[in-house]
C-alpha positions as CSV (number, residue, x, y, z in Angstrom):
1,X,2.5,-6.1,-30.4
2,X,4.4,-8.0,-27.6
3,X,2.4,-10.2,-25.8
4,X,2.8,-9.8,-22.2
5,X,2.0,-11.2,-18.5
6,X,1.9,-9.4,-15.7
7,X,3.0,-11.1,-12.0
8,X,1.0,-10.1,-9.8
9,X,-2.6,-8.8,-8.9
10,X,-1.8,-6.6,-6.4
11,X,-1.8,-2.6,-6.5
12,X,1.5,-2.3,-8.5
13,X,0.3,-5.6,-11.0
14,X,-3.1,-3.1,-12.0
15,X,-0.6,0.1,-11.9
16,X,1.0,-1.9,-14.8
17,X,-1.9,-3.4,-16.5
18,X,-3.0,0.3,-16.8
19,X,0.2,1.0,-18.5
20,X,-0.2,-1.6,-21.1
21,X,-4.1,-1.4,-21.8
22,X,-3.5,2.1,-23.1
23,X,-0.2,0.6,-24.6
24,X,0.3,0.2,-28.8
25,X,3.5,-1.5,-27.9
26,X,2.1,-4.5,-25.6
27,X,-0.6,-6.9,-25.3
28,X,-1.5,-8.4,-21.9
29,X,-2.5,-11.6,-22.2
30,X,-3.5,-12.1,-18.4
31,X,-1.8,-11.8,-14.7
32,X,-0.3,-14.6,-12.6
33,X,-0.8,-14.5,-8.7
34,X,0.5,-16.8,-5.6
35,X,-3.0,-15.7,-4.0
36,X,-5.6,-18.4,-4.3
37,X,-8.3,-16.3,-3.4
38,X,-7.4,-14.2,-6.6
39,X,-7.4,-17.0,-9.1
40,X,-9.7,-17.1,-11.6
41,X,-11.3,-13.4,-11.0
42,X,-10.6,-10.5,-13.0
43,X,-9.1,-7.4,-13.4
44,X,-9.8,-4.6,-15.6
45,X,-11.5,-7.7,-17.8
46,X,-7.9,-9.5,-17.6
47,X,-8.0,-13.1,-15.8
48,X,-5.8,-14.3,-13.2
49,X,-4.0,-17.8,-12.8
50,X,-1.9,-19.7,-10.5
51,X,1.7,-18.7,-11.3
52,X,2.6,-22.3,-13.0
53,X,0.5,-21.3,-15.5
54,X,3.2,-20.0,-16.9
55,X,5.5,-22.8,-17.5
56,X,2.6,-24.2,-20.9
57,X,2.3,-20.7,-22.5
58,X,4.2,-18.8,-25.1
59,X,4.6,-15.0,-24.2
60,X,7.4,-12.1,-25.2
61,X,7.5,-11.0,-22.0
62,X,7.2,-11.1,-18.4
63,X,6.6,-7.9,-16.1
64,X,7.2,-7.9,-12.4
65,X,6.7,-4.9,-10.1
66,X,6.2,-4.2,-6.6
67,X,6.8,-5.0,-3.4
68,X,8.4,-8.9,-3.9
69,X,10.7,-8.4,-7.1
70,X,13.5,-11.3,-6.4
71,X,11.1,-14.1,-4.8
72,X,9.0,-13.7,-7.4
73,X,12.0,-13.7,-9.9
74,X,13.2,-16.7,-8.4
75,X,10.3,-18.6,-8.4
76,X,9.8,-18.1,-12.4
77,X,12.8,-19.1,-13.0
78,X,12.4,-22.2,-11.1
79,X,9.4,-22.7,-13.2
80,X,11.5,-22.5,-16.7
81,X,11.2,-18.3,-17.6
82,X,14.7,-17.4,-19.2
83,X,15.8,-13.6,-17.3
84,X,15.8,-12.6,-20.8
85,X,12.0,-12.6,-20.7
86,X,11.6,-10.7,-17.5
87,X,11.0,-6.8,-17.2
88,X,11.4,-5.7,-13.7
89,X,9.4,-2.7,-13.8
90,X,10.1,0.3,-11.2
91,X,7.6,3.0,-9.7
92,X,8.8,5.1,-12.7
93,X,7.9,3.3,-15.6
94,X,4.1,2.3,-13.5
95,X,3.1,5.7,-11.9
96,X,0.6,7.3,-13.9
97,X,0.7,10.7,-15.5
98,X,1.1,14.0,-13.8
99,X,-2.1,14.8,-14.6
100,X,-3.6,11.7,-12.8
101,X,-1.6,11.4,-10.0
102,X,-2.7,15.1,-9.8
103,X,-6.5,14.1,-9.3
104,X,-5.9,11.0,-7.2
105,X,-4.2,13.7,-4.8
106,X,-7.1,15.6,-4.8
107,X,-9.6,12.6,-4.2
108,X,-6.7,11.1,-1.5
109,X,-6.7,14.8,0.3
110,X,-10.3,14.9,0.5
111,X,-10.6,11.6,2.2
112,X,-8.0,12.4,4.6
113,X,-9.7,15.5,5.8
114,X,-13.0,13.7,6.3
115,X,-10.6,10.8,8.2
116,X,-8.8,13.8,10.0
117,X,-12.0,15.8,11.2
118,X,-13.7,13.0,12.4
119,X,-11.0,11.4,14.5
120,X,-10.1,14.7,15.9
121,X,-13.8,16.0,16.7
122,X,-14.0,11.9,18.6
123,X,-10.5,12.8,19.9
124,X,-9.2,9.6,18.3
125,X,-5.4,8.9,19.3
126,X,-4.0,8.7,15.7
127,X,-1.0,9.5,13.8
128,X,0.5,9.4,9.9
129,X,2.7,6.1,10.0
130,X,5.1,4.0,8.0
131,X,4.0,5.2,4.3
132,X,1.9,7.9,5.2
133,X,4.8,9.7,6.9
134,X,7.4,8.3,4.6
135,X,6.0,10.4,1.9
136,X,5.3,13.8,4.0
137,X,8.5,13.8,5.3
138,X,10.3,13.1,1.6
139,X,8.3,16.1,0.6
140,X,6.5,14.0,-2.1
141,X,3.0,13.5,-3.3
142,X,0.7,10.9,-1.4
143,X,-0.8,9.7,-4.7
144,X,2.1,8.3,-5.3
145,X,2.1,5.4,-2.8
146,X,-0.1,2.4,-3.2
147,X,-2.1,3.3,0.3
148,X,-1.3,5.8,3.1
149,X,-1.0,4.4,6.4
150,X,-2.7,5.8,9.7
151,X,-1.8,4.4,13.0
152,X,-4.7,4.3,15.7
153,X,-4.3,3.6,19.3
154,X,-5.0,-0.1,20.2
155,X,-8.0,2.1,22.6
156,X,-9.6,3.7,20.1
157,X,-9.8,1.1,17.4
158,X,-13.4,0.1,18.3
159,X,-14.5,3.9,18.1
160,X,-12.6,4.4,14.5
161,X,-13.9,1.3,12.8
162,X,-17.8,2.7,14.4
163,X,-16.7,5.9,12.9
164,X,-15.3,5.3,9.6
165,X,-18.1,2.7,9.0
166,X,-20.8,5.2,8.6
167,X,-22.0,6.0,5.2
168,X,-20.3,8.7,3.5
169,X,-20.2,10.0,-0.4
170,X,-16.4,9.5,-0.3
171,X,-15.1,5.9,0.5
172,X,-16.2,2.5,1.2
173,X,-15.2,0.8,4.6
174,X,-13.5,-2.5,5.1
175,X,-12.4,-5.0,7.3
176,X,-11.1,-8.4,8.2
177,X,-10.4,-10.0,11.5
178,X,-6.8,-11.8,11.5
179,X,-5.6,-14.6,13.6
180,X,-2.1,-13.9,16.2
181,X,-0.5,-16.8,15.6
182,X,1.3,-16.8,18.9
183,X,-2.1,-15.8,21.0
184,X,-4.4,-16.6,19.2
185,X,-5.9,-13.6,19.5
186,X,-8.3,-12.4,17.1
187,X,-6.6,-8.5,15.7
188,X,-8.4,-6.1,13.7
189,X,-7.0,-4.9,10.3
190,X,-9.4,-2.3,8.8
191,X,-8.7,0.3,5.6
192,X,-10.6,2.6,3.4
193,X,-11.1,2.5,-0.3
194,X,-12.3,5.6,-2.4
195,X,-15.6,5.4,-4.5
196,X,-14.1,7.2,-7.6
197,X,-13.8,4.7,-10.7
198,X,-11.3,5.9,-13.4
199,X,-9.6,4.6,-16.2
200,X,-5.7,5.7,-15.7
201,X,-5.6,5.3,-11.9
202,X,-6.4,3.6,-8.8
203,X,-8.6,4.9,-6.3
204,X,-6.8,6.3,-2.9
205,X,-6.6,3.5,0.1
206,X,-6.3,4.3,3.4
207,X,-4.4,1.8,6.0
208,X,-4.9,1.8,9.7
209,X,-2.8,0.2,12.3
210,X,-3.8,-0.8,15.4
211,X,-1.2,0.0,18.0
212,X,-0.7,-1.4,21.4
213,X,1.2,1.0,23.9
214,X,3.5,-0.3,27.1
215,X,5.4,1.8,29.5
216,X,8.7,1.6,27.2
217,X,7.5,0.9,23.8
218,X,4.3,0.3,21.6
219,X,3.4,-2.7,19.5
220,X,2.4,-2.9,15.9
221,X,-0.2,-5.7,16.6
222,X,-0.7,-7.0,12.9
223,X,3.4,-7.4,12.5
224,X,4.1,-8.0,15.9
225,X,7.1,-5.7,15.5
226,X,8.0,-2.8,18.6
227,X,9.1,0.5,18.3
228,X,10.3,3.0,21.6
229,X,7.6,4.6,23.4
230,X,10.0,7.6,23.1
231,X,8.7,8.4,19.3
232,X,5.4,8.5,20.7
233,X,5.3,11.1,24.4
234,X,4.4,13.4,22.1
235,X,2.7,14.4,18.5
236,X,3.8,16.6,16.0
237,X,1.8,18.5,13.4
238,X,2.7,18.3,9.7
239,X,1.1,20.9,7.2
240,X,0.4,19.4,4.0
241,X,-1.9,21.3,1.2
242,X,-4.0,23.0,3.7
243,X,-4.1,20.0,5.8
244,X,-2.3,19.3,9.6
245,X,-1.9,15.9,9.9
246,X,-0.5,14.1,13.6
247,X,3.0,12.4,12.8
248,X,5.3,11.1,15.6
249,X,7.9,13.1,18.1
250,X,11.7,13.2,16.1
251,X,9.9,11.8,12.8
252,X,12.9,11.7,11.6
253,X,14.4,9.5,14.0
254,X,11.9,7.3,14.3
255,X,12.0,6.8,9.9
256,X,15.7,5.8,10.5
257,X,14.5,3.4,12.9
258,X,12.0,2.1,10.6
259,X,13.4,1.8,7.5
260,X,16.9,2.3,8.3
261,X,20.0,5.2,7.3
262,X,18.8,5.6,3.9
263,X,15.2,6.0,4.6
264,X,15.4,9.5,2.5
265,X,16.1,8.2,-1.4
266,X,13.2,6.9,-2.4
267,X,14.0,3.8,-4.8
268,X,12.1,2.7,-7.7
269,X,12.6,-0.9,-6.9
270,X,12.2,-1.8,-3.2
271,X,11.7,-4.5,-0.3
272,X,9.2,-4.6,2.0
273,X,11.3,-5.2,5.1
274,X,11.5,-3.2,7.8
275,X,14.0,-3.1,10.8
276,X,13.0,-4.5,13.8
């Protein structure tokens, strides 16, 4: 068996660990991260190092996925990894099974009706964002992306986080507090992670956004990045496997915006840039 290292820990790092763990071809040795706080915990009984770790050990190959592909190529190279060692794995080769992406659907639909119910019974101002409406508007399968993004009005974010808080049979409820650099400001970054616990897959995420509206355009407070107010007059409804989900006026429009002219091809590798 080839043995093999994984950068990093992240969402797409565990999509590929999956891979290999059920694997008669490979053998992952461990997974490399840049993120202190990860080094030295585990996943899926695999241990994580600092990335230099690298540059003392013997391996066949190294796997990188994700959202970071060339930095992160770049910087093993730096530390001695030949290219001819480096797999650059795309969402094809990670994504699990039909079958599984099949029930994390199911378990990520459920979640989002609970999400949608109670937002809309609180009259929460909310709508399917960046991801989230990246995939609904592709026509392709929310269990395919690594979490679904919700955007909440800056307003309402006290009310949501009460909300989604509460105990429930279907997720578990997080949140950190982040520092704006420029105001100092103290920003709230909150997301949702379902209960299921399965071998082949990982359990749904939900992301929320806190955004800030002005008279001619509305802030993404986290990113500090603006978009025209124009997008957001209004909300659309998207149907979606028996589900209506809020998205924003001329989705299409506003994607373009986003993510630029070729915001419609999905691509297996990517960046995570977005136009500002």
């Amino acid at each position: 068996m080839k043995k093999i290292i994984i950068f990093g820990a992240g969402y797409h790092g565990r999509l590929a660990l999956r891979k290999i763990i059920n694997s008669k071809k490979f053998y992952c040795k461990f997974l490399i991260d840049n993120d202190k706080k990860k080094i030295g915990t585990k996943i899926l009984g695999k241990k994580i190092f600092n990335v230099n770790k690298i540059s003392n050990i013997k391996f066949d190959y190294l796997i990188i996925c994700g959202r970071y592909i060339e930095p992160q190529i770049n910087q093993v190279i730096q530390l001695g990894v030949q290219k001819k060692k480096i797999l650059v794995w795309g969402k094809r080769k990670i994504n699990p099974s039909k079958k599984d992406l099949a029930k994390r659907e199911l378990y990520t639909l459920k979640i989002l009706k609970y999400i949608i119910e109670v937002f809309e019974k609180k009259k929460i101002s909310y709508w399917f964002d960046y991801s989230g409406l990246l995939s609904l508007m592709r026509k392709r399968s929310l269990a395919e992306l690594s979490d679904v993004d919700i955007s909440v009005k800056l307003q309402n974010v006290k009310l949501a986080i009460y909300l989604l808080n509460k105990k429930n049979n279907l997720f578990n409820f997080f949140s950190k507090r982040i520092i704006d650099k420029n105001s100092r400001k103290i920003l709230p970054r909150f997301y949702v992670i379902g209960k299921i616990k399965e071998r082949n897959f990982e359990p749904p995420i939900i992301d929320f956004i806190s955004k800030k509206f002005l008279k001619k355009y509305n802030i993404n407070l986290i990113e500090d990045r603006k978009y025209p107010s124009t997008f957001f007059n209004s909300h659309k409804i998207k149907s979606y496997k028996k589900l209506k989900f809020r998205i924003p006026n001329e989705p299409l429009k506003y994607l373009k915006f986003v993510y630029g002219k070729d915001w419609k091809e999905p691509k297996d590798t990517w960046s995570v840039k977005r136009k500002k």
